[in-house]
VOFI-748762 format. One record per residue: residue number from 1; residue in one letter; chain; x, z, y of N, C-alpha, C in turn. Coordinates in pm, whole numbers, always signed. Each point is the difference from the previous one (the first is absolute). Example, Ala and Ser with C-alpha at 12.3 -4.5 7.8 and 13.67 -1.06 7.14 Angstrom:
2
1/a/A/+1319/+780/-569/-89/+0/+119/+90/+0/+120
2/s/A/-35/-72/+105/+82/+6/+119/-77/+73/+109
This chain:
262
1/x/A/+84/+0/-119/-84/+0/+119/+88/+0/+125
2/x/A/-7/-107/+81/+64/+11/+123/-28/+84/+99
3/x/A/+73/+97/+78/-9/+91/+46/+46/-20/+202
4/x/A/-87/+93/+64/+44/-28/+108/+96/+138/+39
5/x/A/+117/-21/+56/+122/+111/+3/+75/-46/+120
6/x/A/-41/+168/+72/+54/-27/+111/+186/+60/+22
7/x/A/+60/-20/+44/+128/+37/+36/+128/-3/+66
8/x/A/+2/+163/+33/+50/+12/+146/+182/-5/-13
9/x/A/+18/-41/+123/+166/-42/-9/+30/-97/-78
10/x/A/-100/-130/+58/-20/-149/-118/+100/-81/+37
11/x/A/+43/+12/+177/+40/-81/+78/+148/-73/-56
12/x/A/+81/+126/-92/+112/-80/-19/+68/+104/-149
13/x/A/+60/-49/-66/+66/+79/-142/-137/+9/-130
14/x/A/+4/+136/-4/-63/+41/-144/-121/-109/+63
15/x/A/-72/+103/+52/-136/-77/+51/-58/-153/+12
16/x/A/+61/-44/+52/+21/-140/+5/+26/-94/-154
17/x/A/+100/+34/-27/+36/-21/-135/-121/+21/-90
18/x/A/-87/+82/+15/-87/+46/-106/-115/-80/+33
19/x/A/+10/+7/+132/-174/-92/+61/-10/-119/-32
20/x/A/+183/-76/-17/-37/-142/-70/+0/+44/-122
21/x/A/+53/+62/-76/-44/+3/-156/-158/+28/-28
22/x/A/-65/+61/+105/-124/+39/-41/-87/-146/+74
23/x/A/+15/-19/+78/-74/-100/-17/+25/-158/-51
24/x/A/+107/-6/-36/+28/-117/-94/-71/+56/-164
25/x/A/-39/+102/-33/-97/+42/-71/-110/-17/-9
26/x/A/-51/-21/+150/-122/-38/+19/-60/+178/+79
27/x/A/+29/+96/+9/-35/+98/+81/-27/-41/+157
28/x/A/-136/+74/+51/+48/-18/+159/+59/+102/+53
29/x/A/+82/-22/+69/+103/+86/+57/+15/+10/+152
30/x/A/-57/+89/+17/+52/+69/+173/+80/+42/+42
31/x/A/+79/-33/+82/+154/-17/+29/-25/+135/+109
32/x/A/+85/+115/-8/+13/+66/+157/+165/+23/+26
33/x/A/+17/-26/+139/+124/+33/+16/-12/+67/+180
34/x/A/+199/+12/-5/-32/+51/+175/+56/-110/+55
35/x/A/+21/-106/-30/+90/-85/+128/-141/-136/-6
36/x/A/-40/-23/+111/-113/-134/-25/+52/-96/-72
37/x/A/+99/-51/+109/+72/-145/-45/+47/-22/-189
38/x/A/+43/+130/-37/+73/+17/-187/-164/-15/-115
39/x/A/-61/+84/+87/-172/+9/-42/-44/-118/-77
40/x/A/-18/-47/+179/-83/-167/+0/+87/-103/-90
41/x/A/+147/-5/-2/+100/-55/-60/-139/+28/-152
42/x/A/+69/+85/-47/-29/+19/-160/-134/-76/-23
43/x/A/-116/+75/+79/-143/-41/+3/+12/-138/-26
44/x/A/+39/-21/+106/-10/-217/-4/+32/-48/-136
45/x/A/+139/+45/-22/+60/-52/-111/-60/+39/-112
46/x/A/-94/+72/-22/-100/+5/-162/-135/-9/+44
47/x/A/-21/-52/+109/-185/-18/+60/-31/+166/-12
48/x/A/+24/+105/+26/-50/+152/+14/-29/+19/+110
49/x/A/-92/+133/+10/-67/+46/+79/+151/+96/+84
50/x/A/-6/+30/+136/+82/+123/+54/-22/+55/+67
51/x/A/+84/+135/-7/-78/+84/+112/+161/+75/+72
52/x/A/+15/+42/+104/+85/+20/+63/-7/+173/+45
53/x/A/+43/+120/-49/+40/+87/+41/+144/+116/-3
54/x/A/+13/+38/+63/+120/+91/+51/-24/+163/+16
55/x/A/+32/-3/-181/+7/+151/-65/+45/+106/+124
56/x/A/+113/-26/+55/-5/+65/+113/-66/+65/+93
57/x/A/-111/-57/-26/-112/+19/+119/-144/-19/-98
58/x/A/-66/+144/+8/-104/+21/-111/-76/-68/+51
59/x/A/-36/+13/+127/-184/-117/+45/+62/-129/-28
60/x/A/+103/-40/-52/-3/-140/-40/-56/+25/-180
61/x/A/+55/+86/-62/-44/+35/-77/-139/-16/-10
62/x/A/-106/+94/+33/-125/+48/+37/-44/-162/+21
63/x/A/+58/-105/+51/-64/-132/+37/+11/-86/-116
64/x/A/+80/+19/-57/+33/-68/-121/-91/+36/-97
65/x/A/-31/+136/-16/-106/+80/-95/-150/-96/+25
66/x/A/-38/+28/+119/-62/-62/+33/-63/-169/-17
67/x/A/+74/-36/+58/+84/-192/-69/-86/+8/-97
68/x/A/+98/+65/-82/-22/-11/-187/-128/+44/-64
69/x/A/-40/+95/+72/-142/+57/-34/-123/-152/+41
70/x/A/+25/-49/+100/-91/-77/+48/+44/-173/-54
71/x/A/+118/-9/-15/+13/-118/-99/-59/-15/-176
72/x/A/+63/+149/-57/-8/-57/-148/-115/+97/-52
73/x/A/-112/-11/-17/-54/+60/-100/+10/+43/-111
74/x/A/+145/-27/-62/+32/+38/-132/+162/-29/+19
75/x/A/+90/+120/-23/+111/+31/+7/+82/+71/-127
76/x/A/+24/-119/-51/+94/+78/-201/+69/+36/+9
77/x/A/+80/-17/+73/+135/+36/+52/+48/+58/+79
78/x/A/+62/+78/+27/+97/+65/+148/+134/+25/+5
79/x/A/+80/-104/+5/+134/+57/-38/+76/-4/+80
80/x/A/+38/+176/+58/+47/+61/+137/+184/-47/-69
81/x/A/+23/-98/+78/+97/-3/+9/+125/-5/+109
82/x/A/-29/-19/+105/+31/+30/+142/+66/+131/-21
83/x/A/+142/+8/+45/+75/+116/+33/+174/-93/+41
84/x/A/+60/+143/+77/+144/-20/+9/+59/+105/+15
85/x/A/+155/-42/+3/+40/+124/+20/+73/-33/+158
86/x/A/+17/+79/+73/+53/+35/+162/+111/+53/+21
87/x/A/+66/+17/+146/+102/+30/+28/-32/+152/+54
88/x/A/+12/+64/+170/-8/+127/-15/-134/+25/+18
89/x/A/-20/+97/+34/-173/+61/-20/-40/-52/+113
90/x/A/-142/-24/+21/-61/-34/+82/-164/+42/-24
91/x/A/-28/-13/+86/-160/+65/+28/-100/-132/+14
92/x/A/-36/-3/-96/-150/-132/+83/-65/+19/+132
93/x/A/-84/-42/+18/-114/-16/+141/-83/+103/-61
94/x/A/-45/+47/-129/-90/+41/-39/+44/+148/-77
95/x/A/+163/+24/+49/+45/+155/-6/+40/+27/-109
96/x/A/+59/-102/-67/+71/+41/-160/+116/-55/-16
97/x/A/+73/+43/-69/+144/-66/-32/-81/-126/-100
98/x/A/+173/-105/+51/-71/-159/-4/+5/-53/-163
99/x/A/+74/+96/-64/+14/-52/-148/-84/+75/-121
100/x/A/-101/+124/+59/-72/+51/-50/-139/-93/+27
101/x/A/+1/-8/+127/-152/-65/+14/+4/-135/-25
102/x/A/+118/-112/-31/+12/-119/-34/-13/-9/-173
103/x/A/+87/+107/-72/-20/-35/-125/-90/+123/-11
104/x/A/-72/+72/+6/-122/+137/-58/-118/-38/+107
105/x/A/-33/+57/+88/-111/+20/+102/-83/-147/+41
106/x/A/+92/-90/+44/-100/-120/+3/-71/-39/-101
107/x/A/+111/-15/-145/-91/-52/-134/-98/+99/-61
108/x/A/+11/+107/+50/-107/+130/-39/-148/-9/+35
109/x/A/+36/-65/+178/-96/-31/+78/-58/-82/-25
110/x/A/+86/-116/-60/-80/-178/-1/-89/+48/-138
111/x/A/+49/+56/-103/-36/+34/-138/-174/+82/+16
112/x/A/+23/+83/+71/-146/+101/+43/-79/-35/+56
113/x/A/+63/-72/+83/-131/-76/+79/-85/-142/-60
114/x/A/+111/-14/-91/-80/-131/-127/-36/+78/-123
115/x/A/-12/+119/-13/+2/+87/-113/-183/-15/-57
116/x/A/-64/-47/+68/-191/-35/-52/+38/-113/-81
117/x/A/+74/-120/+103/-34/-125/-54/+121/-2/-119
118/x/A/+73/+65/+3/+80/-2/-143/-45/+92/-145
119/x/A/-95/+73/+65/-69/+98/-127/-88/-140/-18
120/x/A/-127/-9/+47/-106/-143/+12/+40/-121/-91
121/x/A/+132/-11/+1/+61/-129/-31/+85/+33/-129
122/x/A/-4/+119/-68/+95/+71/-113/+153/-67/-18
123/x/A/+6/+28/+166/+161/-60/+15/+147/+127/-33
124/x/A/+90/-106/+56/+142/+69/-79/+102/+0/+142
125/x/A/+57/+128/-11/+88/-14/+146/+114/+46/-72
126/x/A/+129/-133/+58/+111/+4/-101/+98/+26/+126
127/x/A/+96/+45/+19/+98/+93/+85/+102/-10/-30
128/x/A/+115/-67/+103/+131/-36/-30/+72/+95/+66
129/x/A/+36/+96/-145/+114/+106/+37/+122/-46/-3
130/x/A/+75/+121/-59/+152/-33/+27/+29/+105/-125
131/x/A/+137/-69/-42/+77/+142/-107/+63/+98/+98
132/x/A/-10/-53/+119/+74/+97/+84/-104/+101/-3
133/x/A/-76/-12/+9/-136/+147/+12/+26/+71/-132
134/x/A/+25/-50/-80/-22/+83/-130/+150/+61/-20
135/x/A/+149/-48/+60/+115/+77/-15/+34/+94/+128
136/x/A/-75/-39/+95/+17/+77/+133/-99/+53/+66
137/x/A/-90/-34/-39/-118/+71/+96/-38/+98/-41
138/x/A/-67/+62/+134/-79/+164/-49/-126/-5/+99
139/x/A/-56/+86/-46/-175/-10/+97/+17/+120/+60
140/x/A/+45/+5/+126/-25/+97/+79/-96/-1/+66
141/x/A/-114/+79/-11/-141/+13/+41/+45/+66/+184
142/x/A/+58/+77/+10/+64/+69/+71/+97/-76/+133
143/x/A/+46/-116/-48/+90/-107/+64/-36/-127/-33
144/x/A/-89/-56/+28/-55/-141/-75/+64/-119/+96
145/x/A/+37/+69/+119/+71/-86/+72/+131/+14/+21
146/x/A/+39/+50/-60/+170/+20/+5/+85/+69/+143
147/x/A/-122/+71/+56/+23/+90/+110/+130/+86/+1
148/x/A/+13/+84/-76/+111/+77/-42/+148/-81/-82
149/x/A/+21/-74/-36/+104/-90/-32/-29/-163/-38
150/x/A/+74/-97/+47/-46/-126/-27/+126/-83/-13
151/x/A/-8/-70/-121/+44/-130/-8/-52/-91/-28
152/x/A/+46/-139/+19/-134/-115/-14/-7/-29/-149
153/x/A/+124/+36/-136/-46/-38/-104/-66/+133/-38
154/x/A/-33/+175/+65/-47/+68/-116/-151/-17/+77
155/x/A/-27/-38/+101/-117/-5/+61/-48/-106/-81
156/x/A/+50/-108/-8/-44/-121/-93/-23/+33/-144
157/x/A/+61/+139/-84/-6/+26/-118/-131/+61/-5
158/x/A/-7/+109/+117/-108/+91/-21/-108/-98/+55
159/x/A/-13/-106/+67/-117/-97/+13/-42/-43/-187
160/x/A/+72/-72/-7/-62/-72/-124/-8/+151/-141
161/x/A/+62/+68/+1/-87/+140/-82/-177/+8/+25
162/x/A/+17/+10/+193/-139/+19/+38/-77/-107/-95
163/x/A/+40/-159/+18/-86/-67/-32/-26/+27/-169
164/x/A/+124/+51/-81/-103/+69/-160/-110/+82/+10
165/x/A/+61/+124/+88/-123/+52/+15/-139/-50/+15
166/x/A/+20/-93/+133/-137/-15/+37/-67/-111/-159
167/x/A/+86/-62/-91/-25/-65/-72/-70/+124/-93
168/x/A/+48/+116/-30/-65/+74/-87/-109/+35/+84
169/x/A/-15/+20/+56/-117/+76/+117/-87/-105/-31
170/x/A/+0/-138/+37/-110/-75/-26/-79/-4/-134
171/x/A/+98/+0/-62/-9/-31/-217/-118/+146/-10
172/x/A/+110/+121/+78/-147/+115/-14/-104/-45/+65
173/x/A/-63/-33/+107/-100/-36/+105/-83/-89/-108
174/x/A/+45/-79/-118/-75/-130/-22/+18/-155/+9
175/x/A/+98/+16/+25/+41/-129/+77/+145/-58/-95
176/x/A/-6/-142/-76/+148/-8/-102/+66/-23/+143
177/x/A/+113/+52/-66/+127/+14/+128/+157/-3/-64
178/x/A/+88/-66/+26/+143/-31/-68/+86/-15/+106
179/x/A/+133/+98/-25/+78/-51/+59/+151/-74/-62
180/x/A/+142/-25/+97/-1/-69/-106/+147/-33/+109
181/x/A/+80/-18/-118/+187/-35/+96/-6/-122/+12
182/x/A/+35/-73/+131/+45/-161/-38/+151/-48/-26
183/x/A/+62/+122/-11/+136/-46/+10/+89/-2/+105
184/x/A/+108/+0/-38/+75/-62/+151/+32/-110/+20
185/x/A/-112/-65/+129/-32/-145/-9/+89/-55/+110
186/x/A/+2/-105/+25/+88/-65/+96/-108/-68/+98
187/x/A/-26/+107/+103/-112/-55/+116/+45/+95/+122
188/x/A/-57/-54/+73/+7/+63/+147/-58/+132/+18
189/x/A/+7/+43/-127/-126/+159/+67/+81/+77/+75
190/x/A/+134/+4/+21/+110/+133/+66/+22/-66/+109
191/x/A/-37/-129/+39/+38/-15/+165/+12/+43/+64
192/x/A/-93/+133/+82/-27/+107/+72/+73/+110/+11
193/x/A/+116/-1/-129/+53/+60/-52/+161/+66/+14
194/x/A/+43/+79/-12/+161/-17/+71/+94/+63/-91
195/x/A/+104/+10/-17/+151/+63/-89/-26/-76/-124
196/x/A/+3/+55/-104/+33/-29/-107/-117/-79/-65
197/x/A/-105/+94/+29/-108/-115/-65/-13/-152/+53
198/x/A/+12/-5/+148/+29/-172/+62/+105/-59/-58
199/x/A/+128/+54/+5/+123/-68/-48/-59/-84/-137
200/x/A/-1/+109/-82/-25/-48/-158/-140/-112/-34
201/x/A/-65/+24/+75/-119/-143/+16/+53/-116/+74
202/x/A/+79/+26/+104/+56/-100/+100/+128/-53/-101
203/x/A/+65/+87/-127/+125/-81/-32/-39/-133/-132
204/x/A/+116/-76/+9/-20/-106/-120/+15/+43/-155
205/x/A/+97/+94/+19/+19/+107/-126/-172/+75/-3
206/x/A/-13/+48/+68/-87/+122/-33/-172/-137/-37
207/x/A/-32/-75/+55/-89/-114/-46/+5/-48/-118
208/x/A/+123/+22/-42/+39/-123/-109/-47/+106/-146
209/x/A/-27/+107/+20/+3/+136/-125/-179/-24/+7
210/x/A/-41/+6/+92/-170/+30/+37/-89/-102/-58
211/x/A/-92/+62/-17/-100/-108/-76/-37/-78/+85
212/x/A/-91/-118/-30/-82/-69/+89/-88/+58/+59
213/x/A/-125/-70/+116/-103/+18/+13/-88/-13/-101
214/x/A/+37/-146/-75/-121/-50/-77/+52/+64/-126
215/x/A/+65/+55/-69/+10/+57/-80/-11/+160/+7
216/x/A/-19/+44/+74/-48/+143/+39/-188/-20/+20
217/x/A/-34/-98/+77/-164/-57/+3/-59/+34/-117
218/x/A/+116/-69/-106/-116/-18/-171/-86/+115/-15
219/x/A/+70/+99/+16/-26/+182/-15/-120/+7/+91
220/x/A/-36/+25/+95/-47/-28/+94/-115/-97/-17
221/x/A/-13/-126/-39/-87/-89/-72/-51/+78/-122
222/x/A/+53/+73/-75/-58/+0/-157/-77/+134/+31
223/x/A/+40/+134/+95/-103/+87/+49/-112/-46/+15
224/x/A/+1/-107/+125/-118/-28/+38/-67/-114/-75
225/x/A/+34/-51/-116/-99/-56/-17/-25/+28/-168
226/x/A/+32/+91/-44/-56/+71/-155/-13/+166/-15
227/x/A/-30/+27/-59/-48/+150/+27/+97/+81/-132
228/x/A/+146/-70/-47/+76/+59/-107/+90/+122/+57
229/x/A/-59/+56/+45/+46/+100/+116/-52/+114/-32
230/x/A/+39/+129/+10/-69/+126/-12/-41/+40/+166
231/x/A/-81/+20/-17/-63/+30/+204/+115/+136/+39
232/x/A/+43/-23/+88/+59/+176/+80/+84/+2/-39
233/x/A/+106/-134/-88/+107/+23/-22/+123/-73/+100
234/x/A/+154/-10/-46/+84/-53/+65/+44/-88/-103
235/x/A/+21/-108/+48/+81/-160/-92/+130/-34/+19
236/x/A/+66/-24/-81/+129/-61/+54/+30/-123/-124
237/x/A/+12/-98/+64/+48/-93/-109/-129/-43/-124
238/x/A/-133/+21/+69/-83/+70/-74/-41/+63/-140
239/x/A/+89/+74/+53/-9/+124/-74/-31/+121/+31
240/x/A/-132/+82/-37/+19/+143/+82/+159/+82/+5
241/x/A/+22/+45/+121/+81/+163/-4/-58/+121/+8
242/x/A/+53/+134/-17/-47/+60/-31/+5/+40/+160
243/x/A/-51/+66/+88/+25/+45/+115/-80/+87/+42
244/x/A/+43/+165/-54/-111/+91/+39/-76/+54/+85
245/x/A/-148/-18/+81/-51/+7/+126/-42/+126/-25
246/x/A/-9/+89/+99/-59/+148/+6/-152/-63/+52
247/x/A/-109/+34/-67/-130/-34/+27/-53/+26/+112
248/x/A/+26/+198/+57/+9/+65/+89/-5/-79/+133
249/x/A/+178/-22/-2/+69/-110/+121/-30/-92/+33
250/x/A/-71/-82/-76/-50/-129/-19/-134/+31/+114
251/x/A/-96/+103/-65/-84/-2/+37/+33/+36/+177
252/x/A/+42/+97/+39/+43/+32/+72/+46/-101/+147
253/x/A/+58/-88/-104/+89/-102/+109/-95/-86/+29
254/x/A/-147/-47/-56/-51/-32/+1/-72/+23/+153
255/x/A/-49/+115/-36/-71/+105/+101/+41/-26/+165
256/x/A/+170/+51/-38/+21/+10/+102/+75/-139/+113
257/x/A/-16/-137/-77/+25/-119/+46/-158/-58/+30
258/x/A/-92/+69/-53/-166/-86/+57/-14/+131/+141
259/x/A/+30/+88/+8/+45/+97/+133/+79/-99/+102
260/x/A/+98/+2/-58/+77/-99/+111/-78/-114/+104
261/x/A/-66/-93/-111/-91/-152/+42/-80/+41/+26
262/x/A/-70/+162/+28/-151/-15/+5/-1/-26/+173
């Protein structure tokens, strides 16, 4: 059954990569990204629908929710994939450090506010973590913004942890939910980015070790479009890992990130 699947951070790498695999499948596929011009690029080039927002900034969020609510009546898919990692801390317009609310708080937001039409539609929200969350991250309920100490890769670790969580949090709520490593791919996601993590994306050595886009996509493709998945779990290579969530925390982080957006 061809499926309509929307997904964010389409504009260029994993995303992209996956939107032509999915719709050379025959899926329709809704492209979202933050740059227009990379957007519309992709859109054109597979006839897709796009939509243009900047995680950065939640009422773009909130418009996008919107968008989507009033375009698709039926939504199978959601696969929050939009994130990066950054250089030093910074604060959004909307009062949060920029690598918490880019990879956790926006996709929390876009996710809840489509959370009817994805129950309605007995859809699947698939979430592109990182192994970095699962060797470095910690859920500080207490520091969710990295107030008290920050670097841009443990802020980036403890982002994509968040996003297991919120993957178990949903799986409890009702909702199948997967998350899931793509690897270390060779794309632009560290642009923004500075020391060591830029170098090693920016070098010819450090590219030449990294997977593809389109071979990191497959993963990414086979979430969203079969259900050989256990809901609330983490994938790598697809294969579950084992990655233990405190239910508690989960719930918790939950709580206190729909606080944040309210």
């Amino acid at each position: 059954m061809h499926k309509t699947i929307v997904i964010t951070g389409a504009s260029d790498g994993i995303g992209a990569a996956a939107a032509r695999q999915l719709h050379r499948d025959g899926h329709r596929v809704v492209i979202v990204g933050r740059s227009p011009e990379k957007t519309g690029a992709v859109a054109r080039e597979i006839g897709a629908d796009s939509f243009v927002a900047d995680f950065t900034r939640l009422g773009e969020v909130r418009a996008l929710a919107e968008a989507l609510l009033l375009s698709y009546p039926r939504i199978d898919v959601l696969a929050n994939n939009a994130g990066g990692v950054f250089g030093d801390r910074t604060v959004t317009e909307d009062g949060f450090e920029r690598t918490f609310q880019v990879n956790h708080l926006a996709p929390f937001l876009l996710t809840t506010l489509l959370l009817d039409r994805l129950a309605e539609s007995r859809a699947a929200v698939v979430q592109t973590s990182s192994d970095g969350g699962r060797l470095l991250g910690r859920i500080d309920l207490d520091d969710l913004q990295s107030e008290r100490s920050y670097s841009p890769v443990r802020a980036y670790a403890n982002a994509k942890l968040q996003n297991v969580y919120f993957t178990a949090e949903l799986h409890r709520r009702g909702l199948a939910a997967v998350a899931f490593h793509p690897g270390t791919v060779a794309t632009s996601f560290a642009g923004d980015s500075r020391g060591f993590v830029r170098r090693l994306y920016a070098s010819r050595l450090g590219r030449a070790v990294m997977t593809t886009p389109e071979r990191s996509a497959a993963q990414l493709v086979w979430l969203a479009t079969t259900r050989d998945w256990v809901s609330g779990g983490y994938y790598e290579k697809r294969r579950p890992v084992r990655l233990a969530v405190d239910p508690v925390r989960a719930r918790e982080l939950w709580e206190r990130s729909e606080r944040m957006v309210a």
